[in-house]
N, C-alpha and C positions, 0 to 999 in steps of 0.2 A: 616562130617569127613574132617579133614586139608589132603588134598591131599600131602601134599610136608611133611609132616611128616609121611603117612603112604602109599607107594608108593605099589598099586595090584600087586602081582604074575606075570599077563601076561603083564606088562611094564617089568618087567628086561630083556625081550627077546634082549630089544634095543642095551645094554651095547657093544658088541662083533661088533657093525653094524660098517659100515668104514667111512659112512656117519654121518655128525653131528647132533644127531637124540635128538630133545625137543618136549618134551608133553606140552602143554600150557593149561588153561579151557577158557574157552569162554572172559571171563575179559584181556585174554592175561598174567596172571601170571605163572609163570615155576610150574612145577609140577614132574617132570622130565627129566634129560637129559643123554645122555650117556658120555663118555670118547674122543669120537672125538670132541663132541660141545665144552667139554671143552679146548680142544686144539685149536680149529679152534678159539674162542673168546679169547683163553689167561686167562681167571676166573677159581675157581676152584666150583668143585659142588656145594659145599655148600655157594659160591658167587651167582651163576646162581640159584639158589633153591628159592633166595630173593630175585628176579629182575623178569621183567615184560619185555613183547617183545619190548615194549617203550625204554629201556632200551640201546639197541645195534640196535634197526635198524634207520638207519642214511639217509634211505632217504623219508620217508612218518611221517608225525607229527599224533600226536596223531586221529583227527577225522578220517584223511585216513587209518591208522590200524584198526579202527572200520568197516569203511566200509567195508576193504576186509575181517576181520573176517566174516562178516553179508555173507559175499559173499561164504565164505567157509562152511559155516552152511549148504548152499546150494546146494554146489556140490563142487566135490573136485577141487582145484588150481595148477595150475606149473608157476610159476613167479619171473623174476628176480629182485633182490631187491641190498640193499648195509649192510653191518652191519660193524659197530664201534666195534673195539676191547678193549680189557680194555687197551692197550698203546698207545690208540688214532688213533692209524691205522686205514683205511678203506677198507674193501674187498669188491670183486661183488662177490655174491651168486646167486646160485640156486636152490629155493625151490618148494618145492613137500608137499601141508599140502591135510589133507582130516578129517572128523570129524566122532567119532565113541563117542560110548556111553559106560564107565566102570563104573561097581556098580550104574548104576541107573543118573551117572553125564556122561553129555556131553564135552567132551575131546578132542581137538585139537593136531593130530599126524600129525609134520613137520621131512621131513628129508632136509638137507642143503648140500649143495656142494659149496665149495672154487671154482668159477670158474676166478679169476680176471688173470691168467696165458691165460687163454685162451681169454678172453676178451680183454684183452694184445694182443696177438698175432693174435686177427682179426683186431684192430685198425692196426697195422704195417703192418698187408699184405694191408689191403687198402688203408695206403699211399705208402707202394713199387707199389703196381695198379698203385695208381694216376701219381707217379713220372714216372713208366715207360709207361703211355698213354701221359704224355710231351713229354719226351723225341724220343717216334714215330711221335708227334705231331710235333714235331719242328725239325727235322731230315731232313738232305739236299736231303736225296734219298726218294725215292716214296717208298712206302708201300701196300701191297696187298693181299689181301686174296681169295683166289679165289676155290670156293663148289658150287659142282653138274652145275659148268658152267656157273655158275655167280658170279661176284663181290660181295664179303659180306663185305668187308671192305678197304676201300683207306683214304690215310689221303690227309693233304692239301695241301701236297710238289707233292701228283702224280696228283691231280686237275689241281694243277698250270701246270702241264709238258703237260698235255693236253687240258689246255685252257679252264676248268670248272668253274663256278662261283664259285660251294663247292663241297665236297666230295658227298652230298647228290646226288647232278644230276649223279653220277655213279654208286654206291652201286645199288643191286639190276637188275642191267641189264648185260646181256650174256658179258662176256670177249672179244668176238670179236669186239663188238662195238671199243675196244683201236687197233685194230689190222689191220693195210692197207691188202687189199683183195690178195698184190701177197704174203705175208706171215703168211696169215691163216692158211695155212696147216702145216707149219715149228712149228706154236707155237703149234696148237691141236697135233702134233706128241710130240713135247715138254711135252706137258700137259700126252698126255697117258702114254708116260713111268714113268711116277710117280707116276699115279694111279694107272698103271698099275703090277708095283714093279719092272719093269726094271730100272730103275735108281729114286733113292731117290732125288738126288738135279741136278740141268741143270742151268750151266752160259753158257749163249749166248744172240746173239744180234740180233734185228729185224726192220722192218720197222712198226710201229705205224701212228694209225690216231687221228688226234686232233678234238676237236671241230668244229672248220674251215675247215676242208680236206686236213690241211698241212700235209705233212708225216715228222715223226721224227724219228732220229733213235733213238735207246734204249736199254740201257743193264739192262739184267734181270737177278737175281741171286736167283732162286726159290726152295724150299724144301718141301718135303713130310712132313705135319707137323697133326695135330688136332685140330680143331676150333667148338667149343660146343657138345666136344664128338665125331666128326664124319669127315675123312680123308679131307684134304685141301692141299691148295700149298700155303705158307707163303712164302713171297718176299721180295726182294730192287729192285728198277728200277728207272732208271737215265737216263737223257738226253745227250746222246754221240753225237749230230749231229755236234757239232763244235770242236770236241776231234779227230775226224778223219783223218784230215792229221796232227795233228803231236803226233808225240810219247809220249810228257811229257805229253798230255793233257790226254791220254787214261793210263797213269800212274797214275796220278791225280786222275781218275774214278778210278781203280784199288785202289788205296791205301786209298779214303772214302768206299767204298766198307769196306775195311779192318776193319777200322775205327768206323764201326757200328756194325763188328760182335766183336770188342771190347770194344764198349759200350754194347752191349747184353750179352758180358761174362760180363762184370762190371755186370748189373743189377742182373743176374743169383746170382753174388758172394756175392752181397748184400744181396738179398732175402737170402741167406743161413743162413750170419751173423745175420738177423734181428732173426733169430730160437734160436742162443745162442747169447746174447747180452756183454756175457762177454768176447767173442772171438773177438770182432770189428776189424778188421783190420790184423787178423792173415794172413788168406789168402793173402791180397796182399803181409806182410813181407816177407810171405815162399818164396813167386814167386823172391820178390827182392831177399831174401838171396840165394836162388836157382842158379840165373841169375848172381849173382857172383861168386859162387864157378865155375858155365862152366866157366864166360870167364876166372876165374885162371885155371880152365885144357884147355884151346887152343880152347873152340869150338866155331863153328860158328857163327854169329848176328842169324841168322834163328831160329838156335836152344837154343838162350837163351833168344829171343820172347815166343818160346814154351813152355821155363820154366814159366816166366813171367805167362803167359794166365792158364798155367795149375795147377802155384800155389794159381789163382784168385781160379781155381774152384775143386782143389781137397778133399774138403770136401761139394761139394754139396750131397755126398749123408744122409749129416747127418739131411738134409729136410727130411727124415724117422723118424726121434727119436721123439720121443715126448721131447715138451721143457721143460719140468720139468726134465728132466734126462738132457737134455744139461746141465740145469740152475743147477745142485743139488749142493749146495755146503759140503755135508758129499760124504762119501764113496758111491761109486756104489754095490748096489748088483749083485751079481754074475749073473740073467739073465737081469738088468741093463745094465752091459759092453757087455755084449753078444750083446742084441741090436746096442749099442755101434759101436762092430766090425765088426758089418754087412754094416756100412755105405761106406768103400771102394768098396764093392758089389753095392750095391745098388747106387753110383756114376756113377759105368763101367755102368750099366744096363741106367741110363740117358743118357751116350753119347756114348755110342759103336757105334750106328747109325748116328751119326753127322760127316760128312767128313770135321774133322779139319786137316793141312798140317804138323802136328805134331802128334804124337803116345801119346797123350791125353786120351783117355778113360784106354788104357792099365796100362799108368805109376796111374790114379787115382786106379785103381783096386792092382795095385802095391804096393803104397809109404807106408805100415805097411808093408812088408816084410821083413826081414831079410836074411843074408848069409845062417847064419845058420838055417836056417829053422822054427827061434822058431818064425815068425812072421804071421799074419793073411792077407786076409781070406783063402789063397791057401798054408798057408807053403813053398813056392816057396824057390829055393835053390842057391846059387852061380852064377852061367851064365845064371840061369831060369828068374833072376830077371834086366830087362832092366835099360841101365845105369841112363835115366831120373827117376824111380823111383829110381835108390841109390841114386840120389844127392836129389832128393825130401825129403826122410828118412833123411838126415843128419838135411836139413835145417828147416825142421818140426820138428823136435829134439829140436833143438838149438832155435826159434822162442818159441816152447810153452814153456818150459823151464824157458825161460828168461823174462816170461809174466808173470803178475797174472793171477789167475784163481780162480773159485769162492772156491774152497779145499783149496788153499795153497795160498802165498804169493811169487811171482816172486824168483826164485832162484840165478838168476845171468847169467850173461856169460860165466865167467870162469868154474863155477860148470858145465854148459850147454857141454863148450870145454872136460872139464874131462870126462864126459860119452859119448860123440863120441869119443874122445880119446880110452879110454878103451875097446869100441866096434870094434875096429880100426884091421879088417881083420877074424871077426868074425861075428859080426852083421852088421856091415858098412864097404864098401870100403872102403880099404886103399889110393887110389890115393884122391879119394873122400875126408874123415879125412885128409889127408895130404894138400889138397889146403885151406878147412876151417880152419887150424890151422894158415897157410899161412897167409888169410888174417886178421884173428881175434887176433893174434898174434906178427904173425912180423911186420905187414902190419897197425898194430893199426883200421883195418875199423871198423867205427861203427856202431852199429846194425840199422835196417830202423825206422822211427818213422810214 
């Protein structure tokens, strides 16, 4: 009997499946497929009906399909493979085959999954790993991990500070060993309030012992963090012995200090972008466009850093979404956006706990609100909603707006200016509208690139 001509009863079960689901016989010829396989390959059934597994998988040659047939005769398989589409594309796949017997013929049942989104999105996180284990790696302050009392992890800059050959000779042994004997006590009190849940983060300064038994002094800027699942104190620690009599010098300290907790927002704001690849760079615009509209309303350098830092990272929370809903470029469906609008939540919930010198977690849980109330996640109303998240809403307006995006095609500026305009003491502050027209208008500035 021609199997692909007279297709048994208990195969049509497959049609409805989500997954891309082909019968093969043992030869490797199609025998049946359902309505996802046809999609996922781009053929239509009756092209797939006359094609052989030879045909679309693009990365084993003929003898090696034989083999893993023989192999699947035997016991069922899960293995990832590559398949060629009919317009020359190539996806990574996940299959699942197992062999059963219909009408007396031996039958090969695969189901297939598109997984190249995700394959995608492991290679990128472990090069954001690799870049941000450089950037610890080559970082002017010392680095420190420190569980259940011992050193788990130091890099090369805190070696050097203590006169190690490598990191290796300290990893693994009790934290005091770094610690001169009259302020042992100072640091273990240090220590307990953080594990204790008295205080999450402790900057202070203490007398350190080096390799040799010189004593150094040293500032340490340590936080309540998690390192393999299981509570730590995550650090920077620097060498202050010669910063001590004068002023610029322990400013200096102070402002690399600063320095790397805005290389760690940078890497933070990356990792978010590498989720939606089509957003590249939005965050920082927001932060620059943000950072002007304050200094057109009068406010201080301090607080248009804040802007800055919190327009890096006001959409970390969308490291929630799965990237295919970042990436989609049709319509969202309706529990789609939902996920969507969780991600301002789900931002606050990442840094509510981090003692930034800026009202950061709030304005991220904030910047989708509106005046009127009609905005997410809290509905928030009028004076409910903090002025860094209305100038956040403006320039978050105006930035995606004026961008492409994988739905639409960049609208413009001006189109951008019109709808803050029109929200203008309703949905967006007015002083707010009033300074971005300022600069984007009279003031001709042009958007960040």
């Amino acid at each position: 009997m021609d199997m692909r001509r007279s297709v048994p009863p208990q195969l049509l079960s497959i049609e409805n499946a989500m997954d891309g689901i082909h019968v093969v016989d043992v030869d490797g010829n199609v025998v049946a497929v359902n309505a996802a396989f046809c999609d996922m390959l781009g053929y239509s059934r009756e092209e797939l009906l006359s094609m052989n597994v030879r045909d679309w998988d693009a990365q084993w040659n003929s003898k090696e399909i034989e083999a893993k047939i023989s192999e699947i005769l035997k016991r069922r398989e899960v293995f990832e493979t590559r398949f060629r589409r009919k317009d020359g594309t190539v996806i990574e796949a996940e299959v699942s085959v197992a062999a059963s017997a219909v009408d007396g013929q031996t039958m090969l049942f695969a189901s297939a999954r598109d997984i190249t989104l995700r394959k995608r999105a492991e290679a990128e996180l472990l090069e954001s790993e690799e870049r941000f284990r450089c950037m610890v790696e080559q970082s002017i302050a010392g680095v420190y991990v420190v569980q259940d009392g011992r050193i788990c992890y130091v890099n090369s800059r805190l070696a050097e500070i203590f006169r190690y050959p490598s990191p290796d000779d300290i990893v693994g042994r009790p934290y005091e060993l770094l610690v001169a004997p009259e302020d042992r006590e100072l640091v273990a009190s240090m220590m307990a309030r953080r594990f204790g849940g008295g205080s999450r983060r402790e900057r202070y300064t203490f007398r350190a012992l080096a390799r040799d038994g010189a004593r150094i002094d040293v500032g340490a800027d340590g936080a309540l963090s998690t390192y393999r699942d299981r509570p730590a104190i995550v650090g920077l620690l620097q060498d202050i012995s010669e910063r001590r009599d004068a002023e610029n010098q322990i400013n200096n300290y102070v402002a690399k200090l600063e320095s790397a907790l805005r290389g760690t927002v940078q890497v933070a704001s990356t990792m978010s972008e590498m989720r939606d690849p089509y957003t590249s760079g939005h965050e920082r615009k927001v932060g620059e466009i943000a950072a002007a509209i304050g200094g057109e309303l009068g406010l201080e350098e301090h607080r248009l850093e804040g802007l800055r830092v919190i327009g890096l990272l006001h959409d970390i929370g969308k490291i929630s979404v799965p990237a295919e809903i970042l990436a989609k470029p049709g319509r969202l469906s309706e529990i789609e956006f939902e996920l969507i609008k969780e991600h301002p939540r789900r931002g606050y919930d990442i840094l509510k706990n981090v003692d930034f010198p800026w009202p950061l977690a709030q304005t991220v849980h904030q910047h989708h609100e509106r005046l009127d109330g009609s905005g997410y996640p809290q509905g928030l109303k009028g004076e409910q909603v903090i002025l860094e998240a209305r100038i956040l809403a403006v320039a978050d307006t105006i930035e995606a707006m004026s961008s492409h995006r994988p739905y639409r095609e960049a609208l413009g500026l001006e189109r951008a200016l019109a709808v803050v305009e029109s929200g203008r003491e309703t949905k967006f502050d007015a002083a707010v509208v009033d300074a971005c027209l300022m600069l984007y208008r009279q003031k001709a500035l042009a958007l960040p690139r």
